[in-house]
C-alpha positions as a Python dict, from the first residue, in 0.01 Angstrom:
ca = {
    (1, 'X'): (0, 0, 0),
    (2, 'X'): (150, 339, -113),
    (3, 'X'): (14, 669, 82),
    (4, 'X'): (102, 921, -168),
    (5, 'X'): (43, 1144, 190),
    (6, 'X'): (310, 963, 341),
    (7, 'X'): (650, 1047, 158),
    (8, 'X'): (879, 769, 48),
    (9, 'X'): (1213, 712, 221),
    (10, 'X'): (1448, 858, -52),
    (11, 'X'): (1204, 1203, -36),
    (12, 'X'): (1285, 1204, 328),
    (13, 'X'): (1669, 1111, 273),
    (14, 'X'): (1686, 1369, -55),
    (15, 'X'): (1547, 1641, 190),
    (16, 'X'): (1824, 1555, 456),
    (17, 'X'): (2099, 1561, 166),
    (18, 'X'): (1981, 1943, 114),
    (19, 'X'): (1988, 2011, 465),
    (20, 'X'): (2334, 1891, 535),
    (21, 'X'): (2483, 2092, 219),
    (22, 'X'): (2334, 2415, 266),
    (23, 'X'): (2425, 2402, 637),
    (24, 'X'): (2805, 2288, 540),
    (25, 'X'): (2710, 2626, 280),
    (26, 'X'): (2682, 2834, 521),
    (27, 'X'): (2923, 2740, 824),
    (28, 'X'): (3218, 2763, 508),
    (29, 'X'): (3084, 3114, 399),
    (30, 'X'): (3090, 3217, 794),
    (31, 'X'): (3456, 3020, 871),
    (32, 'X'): (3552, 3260, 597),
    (33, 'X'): (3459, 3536, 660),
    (34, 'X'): (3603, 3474, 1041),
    (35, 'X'): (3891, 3403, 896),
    (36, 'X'): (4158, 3643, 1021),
    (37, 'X'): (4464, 3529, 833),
    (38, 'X'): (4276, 3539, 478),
    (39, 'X'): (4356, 3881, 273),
    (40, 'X'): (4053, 4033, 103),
    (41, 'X'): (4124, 3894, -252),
    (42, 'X'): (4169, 3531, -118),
    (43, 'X'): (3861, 3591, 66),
    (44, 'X'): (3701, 3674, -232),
    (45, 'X'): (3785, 3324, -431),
    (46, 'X'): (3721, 3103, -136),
    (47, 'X'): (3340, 3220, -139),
    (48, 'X'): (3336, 3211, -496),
    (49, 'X'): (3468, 2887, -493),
    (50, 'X'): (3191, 2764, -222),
    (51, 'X'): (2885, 2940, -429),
    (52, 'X'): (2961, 2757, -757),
    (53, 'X'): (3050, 2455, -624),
    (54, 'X'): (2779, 2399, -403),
    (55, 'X'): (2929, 2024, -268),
    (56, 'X'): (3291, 2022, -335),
    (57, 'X'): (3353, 2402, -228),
    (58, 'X'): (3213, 2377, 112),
    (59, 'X'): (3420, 2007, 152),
    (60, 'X'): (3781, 2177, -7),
    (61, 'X'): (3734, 2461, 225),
    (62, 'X'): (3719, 2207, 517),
    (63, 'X'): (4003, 2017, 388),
    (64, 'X'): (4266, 2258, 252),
    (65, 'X'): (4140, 2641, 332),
    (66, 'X'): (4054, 2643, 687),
    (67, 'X'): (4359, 2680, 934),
    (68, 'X'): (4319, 2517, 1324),
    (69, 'X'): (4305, 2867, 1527),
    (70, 'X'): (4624, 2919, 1737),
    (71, 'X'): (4527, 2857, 2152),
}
């Protein structure tokens, strides 16, 4: 029996897909603007690099552009 009220799993999981990325979206566009040691112009290309590449931007910024702060 299909509800067509009831939505199917991969609805549900799609929506949570969406959620993660735009919330990875927007902690990456905060980290960089945070970021002290970034210069204006690098600044610049990282959130250019995050807005047109909605998954992999967010994920390279993570990996290679964000620097552990100093304690």
């Amino acid at each position: 029996m299909n509800n067509p009220l009831i939505p199917a799993f991969y609805d549900i999981a799609w929506s949570g897909v969406v959620v993660v990325m735009l919330v990875a979206l927007v902690v990456a566009l905060v980290q960089i603007r945070r970021a002290p040691s970034l210069s204006s112009t690098a600044r610049a290309i990282w959130v250019l690099i995050v807005l047109f590449a909605p998954i992999a931007g967010p994920v390279i910024w993570f990996l290679v552009g964000r620097r552990p702060q100093p304690e």
